[in-house]
N, C-alpha and C positions, 0 to 999 in steps of 0.2 A: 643292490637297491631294494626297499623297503615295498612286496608285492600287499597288496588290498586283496581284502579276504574273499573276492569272486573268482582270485587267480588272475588279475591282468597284473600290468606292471602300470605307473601313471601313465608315462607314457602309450603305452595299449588303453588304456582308460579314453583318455583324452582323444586320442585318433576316432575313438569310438563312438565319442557324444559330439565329437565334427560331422560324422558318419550321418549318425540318427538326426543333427540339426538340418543337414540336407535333404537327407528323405522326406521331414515335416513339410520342408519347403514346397518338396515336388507335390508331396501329396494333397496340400492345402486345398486346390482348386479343386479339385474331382470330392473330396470329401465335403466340400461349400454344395458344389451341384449335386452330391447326394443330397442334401439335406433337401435342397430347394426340390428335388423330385418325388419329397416323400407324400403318395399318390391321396393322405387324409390331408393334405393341406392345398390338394389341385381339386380337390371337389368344393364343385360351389354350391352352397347355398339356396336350394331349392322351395319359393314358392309355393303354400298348398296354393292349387287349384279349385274354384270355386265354380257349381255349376249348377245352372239353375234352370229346375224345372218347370216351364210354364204349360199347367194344361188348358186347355181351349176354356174360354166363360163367355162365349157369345161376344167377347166383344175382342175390337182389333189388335191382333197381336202387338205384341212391345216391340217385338223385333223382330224383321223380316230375312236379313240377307240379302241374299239375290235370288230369293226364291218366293214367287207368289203374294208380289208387288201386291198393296191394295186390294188382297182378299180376305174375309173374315170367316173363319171357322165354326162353327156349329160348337156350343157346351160341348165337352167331353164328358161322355158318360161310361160309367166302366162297365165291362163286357161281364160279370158277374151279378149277381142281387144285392151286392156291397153296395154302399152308398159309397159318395166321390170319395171323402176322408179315413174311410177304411181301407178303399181302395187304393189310393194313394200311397197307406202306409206302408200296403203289402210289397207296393211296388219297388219301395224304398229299403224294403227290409233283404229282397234279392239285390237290389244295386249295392249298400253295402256290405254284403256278403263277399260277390265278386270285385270288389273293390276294397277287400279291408287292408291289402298291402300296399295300399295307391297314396299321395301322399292328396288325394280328389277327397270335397266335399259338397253332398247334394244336399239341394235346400229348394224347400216349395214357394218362399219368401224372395222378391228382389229385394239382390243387397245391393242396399241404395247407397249404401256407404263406400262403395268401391265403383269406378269408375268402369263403363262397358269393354272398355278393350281389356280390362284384365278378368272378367269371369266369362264362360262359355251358356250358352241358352241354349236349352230343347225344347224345342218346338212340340205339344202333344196333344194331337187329335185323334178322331176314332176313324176317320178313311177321306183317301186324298182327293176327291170328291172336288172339294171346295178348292181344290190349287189346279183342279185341270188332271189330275192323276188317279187312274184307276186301275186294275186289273196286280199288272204283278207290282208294282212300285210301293213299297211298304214304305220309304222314307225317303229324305233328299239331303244332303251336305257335298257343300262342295271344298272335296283336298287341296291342299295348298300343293305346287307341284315338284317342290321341292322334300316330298313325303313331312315338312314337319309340324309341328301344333299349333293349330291357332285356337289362341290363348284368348280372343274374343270371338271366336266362331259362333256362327249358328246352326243349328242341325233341327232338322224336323224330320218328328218322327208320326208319319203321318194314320198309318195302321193301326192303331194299337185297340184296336175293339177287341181284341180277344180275352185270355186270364191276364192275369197278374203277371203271370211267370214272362206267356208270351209280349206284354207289353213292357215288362223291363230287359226281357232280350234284347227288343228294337231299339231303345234308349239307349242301351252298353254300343249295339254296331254302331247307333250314326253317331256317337261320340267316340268310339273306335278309330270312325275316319274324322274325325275334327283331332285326332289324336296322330292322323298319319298314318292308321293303318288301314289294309286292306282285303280285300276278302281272303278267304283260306280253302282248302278242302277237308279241311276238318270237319267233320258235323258236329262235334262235341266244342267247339268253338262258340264263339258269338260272331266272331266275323265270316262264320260260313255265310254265304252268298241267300240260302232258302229259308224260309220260313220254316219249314218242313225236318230243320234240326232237333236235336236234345242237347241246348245250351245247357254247359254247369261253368259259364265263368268262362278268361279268358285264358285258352290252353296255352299250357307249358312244355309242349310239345313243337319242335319243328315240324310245320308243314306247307308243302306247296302252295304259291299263292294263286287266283286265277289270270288274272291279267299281269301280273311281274312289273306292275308300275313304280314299287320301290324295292326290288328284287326278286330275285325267284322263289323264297319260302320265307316262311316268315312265324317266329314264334311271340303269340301275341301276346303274352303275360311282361316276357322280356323286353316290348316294346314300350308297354304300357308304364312299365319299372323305369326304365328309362326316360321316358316323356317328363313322368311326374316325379321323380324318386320314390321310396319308400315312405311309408306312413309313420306319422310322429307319433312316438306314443309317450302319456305322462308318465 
């Protein structure tokens, strides 16, 4: 009999490609749910996040929360010889700093074009005077207790009389915890607990939290990647 040039016989041949048309069979399913598990096609689609600064102009805030019903704020006046819109900008210029992997943007403008439950408000005044809050209380938000983002939160950040630096510290923690996160023992952190840190951003370091309300440590850069994804770039 007449062998084919790989060395089978047709017979061997044929037994061969019955063979291999079974395998395909068994193999079909698992090869379909690979595909379906290929993990660039299980990422959704992530929302920038839009947050807006409001500082204090003497008159009633736009948005309260659950925090300090019916009280009006004193102008915000910045803790430097800057006037407000210098001030402002410097403050801006640390936020996106620590935030330029975030897929977050801050803006001093309500965006009036998007609806309140999807952008987040800070609250910013110069001390918490005017809500009833003095001594150590630099700011107020309240977690959601399921540790995760609220996407139309409020946070106030009621301290911020001091530099620049220190008033976009305060800004990053209580959107930290509109973020889900919560204190750390870091000091190089933002979400250390004190005033009395050297914030550079949100560490990329696992560290202990204080309270272990969404675990026991927690690496806040990680969290914050997560919250928001990564930032768009053109």
């Amino acid at each position: 009999m007449k062998e084919f040039s790989c060395g089978r016989t047709a017979k061997q041949t044929h037994a061969y490609l019955v063979w291999l048309h079974g395998l395909a069979w068994l193999l079909a399913p698992w090869m379909i749910l690979g595909c379906r598990s290929d993990p660039e096609q299980a990422v959704p689609e992530v929302t920038e996040q839009v947050v807006w600064l409001w500082f204090a102009d003497g008159q009633s805030p736009p948005r309260h929360g659950s925090e300090c019903l019916g009280r009006v704020p004193p102008a915000f006046i910045c803790g430097t010889e800057q006037g407000a819109e210098p001030c402002q900008s410097e403050i801006l210029l640390y936020l996106r700093k620590w935030y330029q992997g975030f897929n977050v943007r801050f803006v001093v403008e309500r965006p009036r074009e998007m609806t309140e439950a999807s952008y987040q408000t800070i609250l910013i005044s110069n001390d918490g005077a005017w809500c009833g809050h003095t001594g150590a209380t630099h700011g107020l938000t309240r977690m959601r207790a399921d540790c995760g983002v609220s996407r139309g939160g409020v946070a106030l950040a009621l301290d911020c009389a001091g530099s620049s630096l220190q008033c976009a510290a305060l800004i990053a923690h209580e959107h930290g915890h509109l973020s889900g996160l919560e204190h750390t023992t870091d000091t190089r952190d933002v979400m250390y607990a004190s005033d009395e840190s050297a914030p550079s951003g949100f560490a990329t370091q696992q560290a202990p939290t204080q309270a272990a309300r969404c675990g026991p440590s927690q690496n806040s850069f990680d969290r914050m990647l997560s919250a928001y994804g990564a930032a768009k770039r053109l």
